[in-house]
C-alpha positions as CSV (number, residue, x, y, z in Angstrom):
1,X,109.0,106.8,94.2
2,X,110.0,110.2,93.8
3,X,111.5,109.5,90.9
4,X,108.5,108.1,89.3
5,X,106.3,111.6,90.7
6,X,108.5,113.4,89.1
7,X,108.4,111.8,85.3
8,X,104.3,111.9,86.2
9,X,104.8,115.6,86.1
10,X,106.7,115.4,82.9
11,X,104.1,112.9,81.3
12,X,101.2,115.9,81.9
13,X,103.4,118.7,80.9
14,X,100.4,119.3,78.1
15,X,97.8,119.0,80.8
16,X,99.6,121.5,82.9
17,X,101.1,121.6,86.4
18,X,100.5,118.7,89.0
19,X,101.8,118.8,92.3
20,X,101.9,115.7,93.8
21,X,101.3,115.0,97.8
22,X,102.0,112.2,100.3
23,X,99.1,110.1,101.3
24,X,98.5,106.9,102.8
25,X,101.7,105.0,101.8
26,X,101.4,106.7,98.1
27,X,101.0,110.2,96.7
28,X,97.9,112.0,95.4
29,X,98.0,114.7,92.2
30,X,96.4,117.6,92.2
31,X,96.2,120.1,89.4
32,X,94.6,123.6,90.3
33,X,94.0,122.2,93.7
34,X,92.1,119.4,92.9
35,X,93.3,115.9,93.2
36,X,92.4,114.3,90.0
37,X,95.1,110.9,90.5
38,X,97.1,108.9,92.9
39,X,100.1,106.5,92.9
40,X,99.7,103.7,95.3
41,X,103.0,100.8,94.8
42,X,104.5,102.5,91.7
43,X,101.1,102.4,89.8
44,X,99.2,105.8,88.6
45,X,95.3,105.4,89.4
46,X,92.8,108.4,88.0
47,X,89.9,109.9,89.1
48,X,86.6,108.1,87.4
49,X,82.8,108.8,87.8
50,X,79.6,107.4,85.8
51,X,80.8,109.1,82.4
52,X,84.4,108.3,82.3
53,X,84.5,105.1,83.9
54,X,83.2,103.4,81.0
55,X,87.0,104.7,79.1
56,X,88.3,102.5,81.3
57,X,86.2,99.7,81.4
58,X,86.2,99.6,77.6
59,X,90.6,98.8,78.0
60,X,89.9,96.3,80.8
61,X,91.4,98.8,83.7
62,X,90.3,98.1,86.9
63,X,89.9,100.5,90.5
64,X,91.6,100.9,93.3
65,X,91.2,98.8,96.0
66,X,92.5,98.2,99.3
67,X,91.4,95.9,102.4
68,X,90.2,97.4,105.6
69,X,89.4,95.8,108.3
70,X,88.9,91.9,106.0
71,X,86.5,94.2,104.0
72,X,87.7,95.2,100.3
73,X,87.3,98.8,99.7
74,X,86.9,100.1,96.1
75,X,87.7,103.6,95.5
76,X,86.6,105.8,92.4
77,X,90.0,105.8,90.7
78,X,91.1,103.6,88.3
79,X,94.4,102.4,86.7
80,X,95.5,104.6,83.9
81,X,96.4,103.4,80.2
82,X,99.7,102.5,80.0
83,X,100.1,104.3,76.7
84,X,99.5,107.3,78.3
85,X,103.2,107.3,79.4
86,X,104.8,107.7,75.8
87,X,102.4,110.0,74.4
88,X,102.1,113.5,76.5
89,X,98.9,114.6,74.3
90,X,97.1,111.5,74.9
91,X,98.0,111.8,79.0
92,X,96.8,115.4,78.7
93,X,93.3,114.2,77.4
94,X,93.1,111.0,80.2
95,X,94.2,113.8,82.6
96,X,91.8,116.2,81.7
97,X,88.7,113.9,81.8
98,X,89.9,112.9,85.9
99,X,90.0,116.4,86.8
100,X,86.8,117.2,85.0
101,X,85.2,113.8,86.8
102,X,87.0,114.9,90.0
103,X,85.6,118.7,89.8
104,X,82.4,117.3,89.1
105,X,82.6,114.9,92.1
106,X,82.8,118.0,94.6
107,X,79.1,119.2,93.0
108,X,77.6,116.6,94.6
């Protein structure tokens, strides 16, 4: 898994610096101290809200979810484009619009 945390930091070089922190089983990314992503089983999940959700919904990504108790929990991050992992300019845009929808998150 490390190994995988540390290409993620490569893949955002153009977004800028991520650090990445253990969490429940997986890891969460944070840029500028604000955690914008997470890697649960090997897969990268970003941070969505009403106006970027629908960039994902449009390539058929779905959230993350995770049972509790029987119950399925749905959180507000959804699996990134796969693409993003070959070109560092197109993570750099998916990046930014998590942080922005994560910054935006903490207004509320």
């Amino acid at each position: 898994m490390q190994e995988y945390i540390e290409h993620l930091q490569e893949v955002f070089a153009l977004f800028g610096p991520v650090s990445a922190r253990r969490m429940f089983g997986g890891y969460g990314l944070y840029h500028d101290g604000v955690m914008f992503g997470l890697v649960a089983d090997s897969t990268l999940y970003l941070k969505v809200d009403a106006i970027n959700k629908p960039d994902f919904e449009r390539k058929g990504l779905g959230p993350f979810e995770f049972n509790k108790s029987g119950k399925l929990i749905k959180m507000s991050y959804y699996q990134a484009p796969e693409e993003i992992m070959d070109d560092l300019e197109l993570a750099a845009q998916w990046a930014r619009s998590a942080h922005e929808a994560a910054l935006r998150s903490r207004l509320k």
